[in-house]
C-alpha positions in Angstrom: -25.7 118.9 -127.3 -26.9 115.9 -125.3 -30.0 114.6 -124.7 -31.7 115.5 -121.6 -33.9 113.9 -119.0 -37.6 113.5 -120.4 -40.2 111.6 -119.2 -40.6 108.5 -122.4 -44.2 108.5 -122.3 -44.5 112.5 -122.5 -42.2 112.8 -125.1 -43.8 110.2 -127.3 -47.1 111.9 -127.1 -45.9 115.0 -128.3 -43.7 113.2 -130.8 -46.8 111.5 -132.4 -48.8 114.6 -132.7 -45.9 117.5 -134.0 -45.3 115.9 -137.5 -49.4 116.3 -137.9 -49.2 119.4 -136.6 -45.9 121.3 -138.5 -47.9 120.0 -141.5 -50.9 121.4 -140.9 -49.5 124.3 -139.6 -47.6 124.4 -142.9 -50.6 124.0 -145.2 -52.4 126.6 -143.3 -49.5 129.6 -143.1 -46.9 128.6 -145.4 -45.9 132.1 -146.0 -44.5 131.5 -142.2 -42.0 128.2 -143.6 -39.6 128.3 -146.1 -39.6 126.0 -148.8 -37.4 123.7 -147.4 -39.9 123.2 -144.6 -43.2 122.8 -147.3 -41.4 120.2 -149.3 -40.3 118.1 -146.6 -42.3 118.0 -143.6 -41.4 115.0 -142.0 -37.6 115.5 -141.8 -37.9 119.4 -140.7 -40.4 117.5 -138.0 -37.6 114.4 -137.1 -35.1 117.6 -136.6 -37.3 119.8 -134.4 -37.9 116.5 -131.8 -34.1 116.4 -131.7 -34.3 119.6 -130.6 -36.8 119.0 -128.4 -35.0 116.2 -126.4 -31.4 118.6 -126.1 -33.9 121.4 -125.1 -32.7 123.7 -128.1 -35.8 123.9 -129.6 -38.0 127.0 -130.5 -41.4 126.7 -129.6 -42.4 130.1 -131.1 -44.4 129.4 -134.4 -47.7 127.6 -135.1 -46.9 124.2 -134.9 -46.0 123.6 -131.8 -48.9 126.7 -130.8 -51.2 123.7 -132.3 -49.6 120.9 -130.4 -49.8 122.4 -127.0 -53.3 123.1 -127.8 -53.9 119.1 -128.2 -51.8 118.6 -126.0 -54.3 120.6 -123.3 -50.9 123.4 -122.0 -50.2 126.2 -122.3 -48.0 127.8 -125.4 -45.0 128.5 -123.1 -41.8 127.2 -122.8 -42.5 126.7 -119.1 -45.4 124.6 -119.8 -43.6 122.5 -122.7 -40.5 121.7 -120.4 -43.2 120.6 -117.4 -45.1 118.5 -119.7 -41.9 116.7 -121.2 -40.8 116.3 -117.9 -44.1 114.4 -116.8 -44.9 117.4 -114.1 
């Protein structure tokens, strides 16, 4: 897939705050993550924002629950794709 249209600035905010967040989210439900997730965070995390910028990401599990609540949006696709988008 290609990479899509995102507003920089968006997607750099919510780039700086998912890592924090799949780990925490991780440390608090790891019966939700497989093992390959719990031992290496950060790479699960640089795979998920590739996702994120072709738009074939899934937002349904608590990480990304946790960064659209620091974030300030809503836990819907709807919301994610406005945000990224800078609407």
């Amino acid at each position: 897939m290609t990479k899509r249209s995102l507003n920089p600035a968006r997607f750099a905010q919510f780039a700086a705050i998912y890592p924090e967040c799949l780990a925490q989210a991780v440390a608090s439900k790891p019966e939700a993550y497989g093992p390959q997730v719990q031992s290496s965070v950060q790479n699960v995390a640089t795979k998920m924002l590739a996702a994120v910028e072709t738009g074939s990401y899934n937002h349904n599990g608590p990480s990304f629950k946790l960064a659209c609540k620091r974030l300030g949006i809503r836990f819907t696709r709807t919301a994610i794709e406005a945000f990224l988008a800078g609407n």
